[in-house]
N, C-alpha and C positions, 0 to 999 in steps of 0.2 A: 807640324801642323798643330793649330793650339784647339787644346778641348774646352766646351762649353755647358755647361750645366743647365738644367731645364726640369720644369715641375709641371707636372699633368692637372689641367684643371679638372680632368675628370674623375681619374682616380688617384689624384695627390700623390703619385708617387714621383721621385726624381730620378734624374739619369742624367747620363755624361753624353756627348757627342764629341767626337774629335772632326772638324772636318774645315776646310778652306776659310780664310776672314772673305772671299770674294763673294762665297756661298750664300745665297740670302733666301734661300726657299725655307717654307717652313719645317721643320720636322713636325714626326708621328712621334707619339708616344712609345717609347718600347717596351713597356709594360702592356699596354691595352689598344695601340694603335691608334688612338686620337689621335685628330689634328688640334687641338685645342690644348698647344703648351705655352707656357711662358719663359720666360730663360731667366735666368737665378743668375745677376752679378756679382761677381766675386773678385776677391782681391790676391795677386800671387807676392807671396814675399820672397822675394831673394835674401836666400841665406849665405851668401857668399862663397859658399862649398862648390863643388863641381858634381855633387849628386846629381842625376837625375831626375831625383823626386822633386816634387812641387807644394808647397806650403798652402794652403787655401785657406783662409777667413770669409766666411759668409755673414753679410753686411745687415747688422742687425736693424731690425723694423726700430721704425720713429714712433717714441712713446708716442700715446694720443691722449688728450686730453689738452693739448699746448702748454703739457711741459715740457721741457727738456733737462733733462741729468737731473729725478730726481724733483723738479720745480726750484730749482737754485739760480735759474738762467733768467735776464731781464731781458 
């Protein structure tokens, strides 16, 4: 069952969920019990090994200001 990451808008804190892709209700916060989360996408990289462990890269925010990488981009 694959787990999903999520951030409390209320007391910013994050937390994992493992539970069904069919599952569409919201979660609570497990920190404070809000309903008021978001879910943090993330990226799994296969290492080609047969660990069990999982690789995760959390997808960095988009500069602001309309640059991108820096202001090098046209």
């Amino acid at each position: 069952m694959p787990s999903y990451d999520y951030r409390c808008q209320s007391c910013r804190e994050t937390f994992e969920i493992e539970r069904s892709m069919k599952d569409d209700t919201q979660p609570a916060c497990a920190h404070c019990g809000s309903g008021e989360v978001s879910r943090i996408f993330t990226v799994n990289i296969a290492t080609g090994s047969k660990s069990s462990a999982k690789d995760k890269v959390k997808a960095a925010p988009k500069p602001s200001g309309g640059h991108c990488c820096g202001g090098g981009c046209h």
